[in-house]
C-alpha positions as CSV (number, residue, x, y, z in Angstrom):
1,X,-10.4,-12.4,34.9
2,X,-9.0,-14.7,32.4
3,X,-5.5,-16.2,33.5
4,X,-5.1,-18.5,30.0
5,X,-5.8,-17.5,26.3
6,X,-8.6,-19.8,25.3
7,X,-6.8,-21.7,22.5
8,X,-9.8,-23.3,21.0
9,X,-11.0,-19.5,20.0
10,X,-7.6,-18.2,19.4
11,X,-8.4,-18.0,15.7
12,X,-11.9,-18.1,14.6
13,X,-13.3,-17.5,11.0
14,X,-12.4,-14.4,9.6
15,X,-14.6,-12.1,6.8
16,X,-11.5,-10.4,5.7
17,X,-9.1,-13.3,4.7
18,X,-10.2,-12.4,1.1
19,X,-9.2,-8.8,1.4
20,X,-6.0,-10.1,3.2
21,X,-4.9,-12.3,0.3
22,X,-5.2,-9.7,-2.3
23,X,-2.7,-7.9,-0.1
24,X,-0.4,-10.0,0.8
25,X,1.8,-9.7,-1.4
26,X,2.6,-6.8,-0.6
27,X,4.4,-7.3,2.6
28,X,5.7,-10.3,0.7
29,X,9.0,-9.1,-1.4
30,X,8.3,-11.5,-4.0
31,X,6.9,-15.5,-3.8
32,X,9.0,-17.2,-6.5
33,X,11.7,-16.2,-8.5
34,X,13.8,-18.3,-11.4
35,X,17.0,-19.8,-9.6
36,X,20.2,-20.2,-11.0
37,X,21.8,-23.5,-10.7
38,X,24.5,-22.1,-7.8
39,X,21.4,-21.2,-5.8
40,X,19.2,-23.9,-3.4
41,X,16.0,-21.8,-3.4
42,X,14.5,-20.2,-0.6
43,X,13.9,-22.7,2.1
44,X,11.2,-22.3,5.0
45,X,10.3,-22.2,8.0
46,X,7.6,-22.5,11.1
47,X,7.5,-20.6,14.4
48,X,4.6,-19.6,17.1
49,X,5.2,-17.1,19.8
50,X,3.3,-15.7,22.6
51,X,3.8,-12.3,24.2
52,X,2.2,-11.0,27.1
53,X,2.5,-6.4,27.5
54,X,0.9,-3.5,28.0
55,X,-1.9,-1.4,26.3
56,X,-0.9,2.1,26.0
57,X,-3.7,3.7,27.8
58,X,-4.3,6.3,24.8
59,X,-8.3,7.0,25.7
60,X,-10.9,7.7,29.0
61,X,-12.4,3.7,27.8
62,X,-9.1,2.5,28.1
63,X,-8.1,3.9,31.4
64,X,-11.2,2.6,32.8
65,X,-14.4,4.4,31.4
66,X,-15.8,0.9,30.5
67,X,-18.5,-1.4,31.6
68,X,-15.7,-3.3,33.8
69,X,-14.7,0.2,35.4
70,X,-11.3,-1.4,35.4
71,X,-8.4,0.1,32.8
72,X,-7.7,-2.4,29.9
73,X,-3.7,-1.9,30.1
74,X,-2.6,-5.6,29.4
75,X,-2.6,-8.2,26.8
76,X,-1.8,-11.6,26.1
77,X,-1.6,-12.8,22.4
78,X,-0.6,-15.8,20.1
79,X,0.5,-16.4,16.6
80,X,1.1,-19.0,14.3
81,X,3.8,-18.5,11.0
82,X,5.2,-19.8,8.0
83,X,7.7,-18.2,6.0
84,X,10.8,-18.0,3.5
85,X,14.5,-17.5,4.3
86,X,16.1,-15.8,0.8
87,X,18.9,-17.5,-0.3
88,X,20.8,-14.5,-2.1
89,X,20.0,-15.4,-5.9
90,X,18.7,-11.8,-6.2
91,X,20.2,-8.8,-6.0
92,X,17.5,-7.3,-3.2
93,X,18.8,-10.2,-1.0
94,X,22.1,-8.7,-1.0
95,X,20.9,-5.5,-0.2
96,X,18.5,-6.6,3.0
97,X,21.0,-8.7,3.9
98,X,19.3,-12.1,3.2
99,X,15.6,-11.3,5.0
100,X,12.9,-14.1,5.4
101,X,8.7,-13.0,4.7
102,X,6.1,-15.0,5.3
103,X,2.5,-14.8,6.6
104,X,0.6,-15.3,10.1
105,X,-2.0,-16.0,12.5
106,X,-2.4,-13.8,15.5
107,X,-5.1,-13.6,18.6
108,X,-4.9,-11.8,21.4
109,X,-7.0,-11.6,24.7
110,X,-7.5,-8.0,26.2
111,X,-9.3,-9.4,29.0
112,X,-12.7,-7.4,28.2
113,X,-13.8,-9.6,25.5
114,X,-17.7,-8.2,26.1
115,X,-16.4,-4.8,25.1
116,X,-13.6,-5.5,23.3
117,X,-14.3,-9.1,22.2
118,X,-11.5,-12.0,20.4
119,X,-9.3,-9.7,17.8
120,X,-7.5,-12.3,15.3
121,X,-5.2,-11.1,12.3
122,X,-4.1,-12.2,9.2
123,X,-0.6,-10.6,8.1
124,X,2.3,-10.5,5.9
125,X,6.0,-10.1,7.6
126,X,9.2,-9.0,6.5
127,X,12.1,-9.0,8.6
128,X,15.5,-7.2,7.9
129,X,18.9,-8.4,9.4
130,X,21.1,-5.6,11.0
131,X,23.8,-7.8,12.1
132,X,24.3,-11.6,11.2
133,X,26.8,-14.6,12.5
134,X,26.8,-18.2,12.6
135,X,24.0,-18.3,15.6
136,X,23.2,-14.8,16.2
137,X,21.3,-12.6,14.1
138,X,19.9,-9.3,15.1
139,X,17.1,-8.3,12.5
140,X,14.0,-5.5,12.4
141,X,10.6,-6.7,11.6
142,X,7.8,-5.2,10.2
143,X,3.9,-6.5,10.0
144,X,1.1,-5.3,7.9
145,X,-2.6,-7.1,7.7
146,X,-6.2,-6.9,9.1
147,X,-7.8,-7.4,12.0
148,X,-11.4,-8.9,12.4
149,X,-13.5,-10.1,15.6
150,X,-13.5,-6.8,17.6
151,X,-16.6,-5.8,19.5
152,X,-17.4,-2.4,18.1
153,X,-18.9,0.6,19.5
154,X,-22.5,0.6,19.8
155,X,-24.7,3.2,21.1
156,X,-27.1,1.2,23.1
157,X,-24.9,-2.3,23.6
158,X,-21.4,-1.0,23.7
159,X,-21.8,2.9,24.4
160,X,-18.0,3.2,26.3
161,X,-15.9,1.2,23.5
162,X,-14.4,4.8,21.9
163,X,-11.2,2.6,20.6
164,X,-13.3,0.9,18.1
165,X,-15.7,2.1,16.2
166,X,-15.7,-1.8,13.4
167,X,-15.3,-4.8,14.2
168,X,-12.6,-4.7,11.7
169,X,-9.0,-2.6,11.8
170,X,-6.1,-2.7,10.4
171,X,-3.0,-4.3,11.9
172,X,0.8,-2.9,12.0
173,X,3.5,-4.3,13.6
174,X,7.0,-3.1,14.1
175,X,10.1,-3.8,16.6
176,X,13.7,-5.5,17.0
177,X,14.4,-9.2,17.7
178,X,17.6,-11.3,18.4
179,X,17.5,-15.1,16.9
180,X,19.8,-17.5,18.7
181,X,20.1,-20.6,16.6
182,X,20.1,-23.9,19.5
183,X,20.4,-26.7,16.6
184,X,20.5,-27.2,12.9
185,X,16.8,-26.4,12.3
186,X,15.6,-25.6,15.7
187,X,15.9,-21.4,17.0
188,X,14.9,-19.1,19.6
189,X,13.8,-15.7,19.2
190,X,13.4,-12.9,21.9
191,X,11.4,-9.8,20.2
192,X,9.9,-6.0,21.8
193,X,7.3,-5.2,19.1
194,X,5.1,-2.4,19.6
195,X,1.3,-2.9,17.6
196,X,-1.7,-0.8,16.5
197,X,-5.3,-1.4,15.6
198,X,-6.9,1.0,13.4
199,X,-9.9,1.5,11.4
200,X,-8.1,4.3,10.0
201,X,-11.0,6.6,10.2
202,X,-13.6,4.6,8.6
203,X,-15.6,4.5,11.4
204,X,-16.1,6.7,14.6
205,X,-15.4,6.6,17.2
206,X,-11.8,5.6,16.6
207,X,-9.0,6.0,18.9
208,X,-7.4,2.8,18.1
209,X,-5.6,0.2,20.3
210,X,-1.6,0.4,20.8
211,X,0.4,-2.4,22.9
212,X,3.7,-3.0,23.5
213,X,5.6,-5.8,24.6
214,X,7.9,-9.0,24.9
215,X,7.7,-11.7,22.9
216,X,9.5,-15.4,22.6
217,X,9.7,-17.3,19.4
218,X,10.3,-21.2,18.9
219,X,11.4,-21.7,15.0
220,X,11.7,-24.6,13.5
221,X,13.3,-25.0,10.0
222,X,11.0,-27.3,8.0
223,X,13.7,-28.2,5.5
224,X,17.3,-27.8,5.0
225,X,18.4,-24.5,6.0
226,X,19.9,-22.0,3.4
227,X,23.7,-21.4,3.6
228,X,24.3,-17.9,3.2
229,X,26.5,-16.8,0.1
230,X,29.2,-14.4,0.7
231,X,27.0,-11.1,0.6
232,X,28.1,-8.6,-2.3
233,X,27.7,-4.7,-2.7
234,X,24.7,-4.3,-5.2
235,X,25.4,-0.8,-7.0
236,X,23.4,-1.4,-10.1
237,X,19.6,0.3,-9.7
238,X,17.7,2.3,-12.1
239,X,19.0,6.3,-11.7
240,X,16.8,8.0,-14.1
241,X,13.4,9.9,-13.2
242,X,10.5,8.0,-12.9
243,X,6.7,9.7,-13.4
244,X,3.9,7.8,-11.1
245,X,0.1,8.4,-11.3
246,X,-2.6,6.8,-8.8
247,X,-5.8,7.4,-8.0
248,X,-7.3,6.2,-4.7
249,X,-10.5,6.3,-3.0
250,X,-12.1,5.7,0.8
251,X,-15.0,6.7,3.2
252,X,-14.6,9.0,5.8
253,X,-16.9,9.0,8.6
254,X,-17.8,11.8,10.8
255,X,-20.8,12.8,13.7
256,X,-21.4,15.9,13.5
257,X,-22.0,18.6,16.6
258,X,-25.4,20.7,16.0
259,X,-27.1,22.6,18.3
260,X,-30.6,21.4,17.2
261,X,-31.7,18.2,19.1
262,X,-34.6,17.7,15.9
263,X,-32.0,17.9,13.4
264,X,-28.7,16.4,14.7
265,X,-30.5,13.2,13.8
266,X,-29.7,13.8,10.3
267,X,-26.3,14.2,10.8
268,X,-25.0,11.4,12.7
269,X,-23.0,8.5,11.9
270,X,-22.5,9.9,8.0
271,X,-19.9,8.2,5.4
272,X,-18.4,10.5,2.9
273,X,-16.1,9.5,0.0
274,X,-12.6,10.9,-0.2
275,X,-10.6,10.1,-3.3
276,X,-7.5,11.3,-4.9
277,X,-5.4,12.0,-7.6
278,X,-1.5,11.3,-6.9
279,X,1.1,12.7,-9.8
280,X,4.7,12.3,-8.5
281,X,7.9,12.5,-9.7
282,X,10.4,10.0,-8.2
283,X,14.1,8.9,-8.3
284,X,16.3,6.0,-6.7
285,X,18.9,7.1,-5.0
286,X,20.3,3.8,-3.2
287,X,19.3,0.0,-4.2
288,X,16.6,0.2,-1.2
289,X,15.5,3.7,-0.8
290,X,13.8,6.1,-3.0
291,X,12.3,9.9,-2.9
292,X,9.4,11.5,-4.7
293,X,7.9,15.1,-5.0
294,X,4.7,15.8,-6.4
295,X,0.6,17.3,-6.4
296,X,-2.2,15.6,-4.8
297,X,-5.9,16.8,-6.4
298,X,-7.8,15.7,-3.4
299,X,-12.1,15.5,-3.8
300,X,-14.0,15.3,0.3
301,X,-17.6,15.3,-0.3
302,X,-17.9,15.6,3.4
303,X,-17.5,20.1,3.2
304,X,-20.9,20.7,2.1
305,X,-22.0,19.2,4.8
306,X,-19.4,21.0,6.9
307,X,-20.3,24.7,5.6
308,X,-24.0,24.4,5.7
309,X,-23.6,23.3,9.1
310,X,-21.0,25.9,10.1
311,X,-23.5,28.2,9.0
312,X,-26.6,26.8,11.0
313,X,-24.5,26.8,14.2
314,X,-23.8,30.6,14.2
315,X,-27.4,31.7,12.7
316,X,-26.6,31.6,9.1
317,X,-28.0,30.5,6.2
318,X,-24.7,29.1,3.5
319,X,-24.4,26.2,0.9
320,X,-21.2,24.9,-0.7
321,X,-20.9,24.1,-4.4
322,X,-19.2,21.5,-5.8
323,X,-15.6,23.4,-6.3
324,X,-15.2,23.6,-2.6
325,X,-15.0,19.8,-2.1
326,X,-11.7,20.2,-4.3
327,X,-8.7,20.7,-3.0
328,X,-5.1,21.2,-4.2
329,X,-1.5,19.8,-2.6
330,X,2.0,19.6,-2.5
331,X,3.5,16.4,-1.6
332,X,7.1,15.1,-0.9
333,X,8.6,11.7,0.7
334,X,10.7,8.9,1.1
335,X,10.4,5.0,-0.4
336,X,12.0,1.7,1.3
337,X,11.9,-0.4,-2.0
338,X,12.2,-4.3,-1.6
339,X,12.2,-6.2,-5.4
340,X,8.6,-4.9,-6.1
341,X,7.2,-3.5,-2.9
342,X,7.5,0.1,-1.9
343,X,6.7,1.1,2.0
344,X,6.1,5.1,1.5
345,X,5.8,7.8,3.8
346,X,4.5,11.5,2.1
347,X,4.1,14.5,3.9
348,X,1.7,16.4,2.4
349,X,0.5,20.4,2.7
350,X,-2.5,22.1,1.3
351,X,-2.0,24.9,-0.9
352,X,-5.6,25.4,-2.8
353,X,-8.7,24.4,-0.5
354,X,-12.2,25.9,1.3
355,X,-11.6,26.8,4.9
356,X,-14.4,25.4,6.4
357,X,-14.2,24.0,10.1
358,X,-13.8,20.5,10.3
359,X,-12.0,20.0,7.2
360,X,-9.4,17.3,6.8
361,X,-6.3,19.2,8.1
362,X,-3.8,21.3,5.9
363,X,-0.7,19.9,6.8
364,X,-1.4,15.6,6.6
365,X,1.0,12.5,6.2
366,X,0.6,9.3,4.5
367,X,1.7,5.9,5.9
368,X,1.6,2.8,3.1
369,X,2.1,0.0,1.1
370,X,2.1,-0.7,-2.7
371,X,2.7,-3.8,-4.9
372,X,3.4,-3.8,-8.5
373,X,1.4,-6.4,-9.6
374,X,1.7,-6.9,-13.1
375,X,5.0,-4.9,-15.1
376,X,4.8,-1.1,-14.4
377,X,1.0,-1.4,-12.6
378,X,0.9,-1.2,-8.8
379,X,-2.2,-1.7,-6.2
380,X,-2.0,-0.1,-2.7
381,X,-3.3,0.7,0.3
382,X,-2.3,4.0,3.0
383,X,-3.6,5.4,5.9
384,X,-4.0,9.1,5.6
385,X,-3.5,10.9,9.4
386,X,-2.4,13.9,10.7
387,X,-0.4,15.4,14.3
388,X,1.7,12.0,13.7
389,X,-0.6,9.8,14.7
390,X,-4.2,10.8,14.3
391,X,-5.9,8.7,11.4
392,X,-8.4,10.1,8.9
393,X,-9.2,7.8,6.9
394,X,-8.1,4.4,4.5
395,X,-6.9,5.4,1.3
396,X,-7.2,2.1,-1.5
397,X,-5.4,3.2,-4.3
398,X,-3.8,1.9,-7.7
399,X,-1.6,3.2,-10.5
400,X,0.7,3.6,-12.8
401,X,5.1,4.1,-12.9
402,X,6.7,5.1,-16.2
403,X,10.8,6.0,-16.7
404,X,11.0,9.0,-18.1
């Protein structure tokens, strides 16, 4: 049993940094913004943490159906971060009450690292303060990013790992913390955040990893802190109607059950595309929140292979056609808006569609991000689950917001 994190693997190279820095800036309000002259800028800071918790025990392989025969129901992790403290020169600062963003470094050990191996992340923060004075502030973070260095399921090498089925997941963070300032540049910070590790359906198995734990802060200020203008009710947002079109695309991956030991070769481990087309009409009703109605024209290419094999199991002899990969629903949500970024959560519910067992579900939600990355142009990513909490797959997406 390991008693120490090994610091000189904490973070190893990572394959995904590329994909990370393309996304970024999307759990980054905004990197640099003309000042005014009664404004000092943003300044910045550094802090590392460690946290030690618990691992939800969510599957059989996590309560102890592993190699080990012992439950995985503890971490330890580290991180490393640099980020910005707004100085209130824009309107959004008012509104979040003068947040800080940055980026980070995490590891963590789950103490299986043959199964499970040395999971690192790169992220993007954002944290929100609830309740500010002098030296206390009481804020609510959020943390999006990816994950890579997992030891993923393998049928021969790593048969009971059902949590992961890549070596790569996505990362989301969320909890409260209190920061106690000790000097002029120096802070503590005590946090509860509660993680999870996702693939989002992109490859089974995946049951995903959730912790949930302490963790302590030291920040230091690397330059002169900003003092905080008196904070001012922002009332002016757009009001009007707003008509958004996106299209996204990802894999889903699915083994399929058949009776017929000769051909359920055929049918395991198979990627299907999933894509969508997203028309929504949408409309600001506060200076951070937004809601939005619309269709989704959904395309699975995984139902032909769902309703011949329907139809092999029970005796049958059926073939879809193209139509019935189509699919037709009604969508409606909420937006927390930041400058630029937009987290979304949709509901969505079937109304046109092939029944066919093992179709994506009727009623589905959509957890996400997007960026507008160049005037009225946005880039995205959502995970696509449904039951609250069961993923079906990645959904990269980008598009287009006119005012109407």
């Amino acid at each position: 049993m390991k008693s120490l994190l090994s610091w000189s693997r904490l973070f190893p190279g990572m394959i995904l940094t590329g994909l990370c820095l393309v996304l970024l800036p999307a759990a980054i309000p905004v990197m640099a913004q003309e000042q005014t002259e009664s404004f000092s800028g943003s300044s910045h800071f550094l802090r590392g943490a460690y946290q030690a918790g618990s691992v939800l025990q969510t599957n059989d392989f996590l309560k102890g159906d592993n190699q080990a025969g012992e439950p995985i129901d503890r971490f330890q992790s580290a991180r490393l971060e640099f980020g910005w403290q707004t100085d209130g020169s824009e309107d959004w600062h008012h509104t979040f009450n003068f947040p800080t963003y940055g980026i980070g470094l995490y590891g963590a050990n789950f103490y299986n690292e043959t199964e499970l191996g040395s999971p690192t992340s790169l992220y993007g923060f954002f944290e929100w303060p609830l309740i500010r004075s002098p030296r206390w502030i009481f804020n609510f973070g959020i943390a999006f990013g990816f994950t890579n260095n997992w030891e993923s399921y393998d049928p021969v090498n790593n048969p009971q790992n059902v949590a992961m089925g890549l070596g790569r997941s996505v990362h989301i963070e969320g909890g409260p913390n209190v920061e106690y300032r000790m000097a002029d540049r120096w802070s503590l910070i005590g946090a509860l955040t509660f993680t999870h590790f996702s693939n989002g359906g992109s490859q089974r198995p995946n049951h995903g990893i959730n912790t949930v734990g302490p963790m302590i802060f030291v920040k230091f200020d690397t330059d002169t802190p900003v003092q905080m203008p008196t904070r001012r009710q922002i009332s002016n947002y757009p009001h009007g109607w707003d008509l958004t079109v996106c299209g996204s695309a990802g894999k889903r991956n699915l083994t399929h059950e058949i009776a017929d030991p000769i051909a359920r070769e055929d049918y395991l481990n198979r990627n299907y595309i999933v894509a969508n087309l997203t028309v929504g009409l949408g409309r600001q009703f506060s200076c951070k929140s937004r809601y939005v109605f619309g269709l989704d024209l959904g395309y699975d290419e995984s139902v032909g292979d769902l309703i011949e094999l329907d139809a092999y199991n029970n005796g049958a002899n059926a073939h879809g056609t193209s139509s019935d990969n189509y699919e037709l629903a009604l969508f409606a949500g909420y937006e927390v808006t930041a400058n630029r970024t937009n987290l979304i959560i949709h509901l969505g519910y079937k109304v046109l569609y092939e029944d066919v067992e093992g179709r994506l579900p009727i009623f589905y939600q959509r957890l996400g991000i997007k960026q507008f990355v160049y005037e009225d142009w946005f880039a995205g990513l959502n995970v696509r689950f449904h039951e609250l909490g069961s993923a079906d797959n990645l959904e990269w997406n980008v598009g287009y917001a006119m005012k109407l």
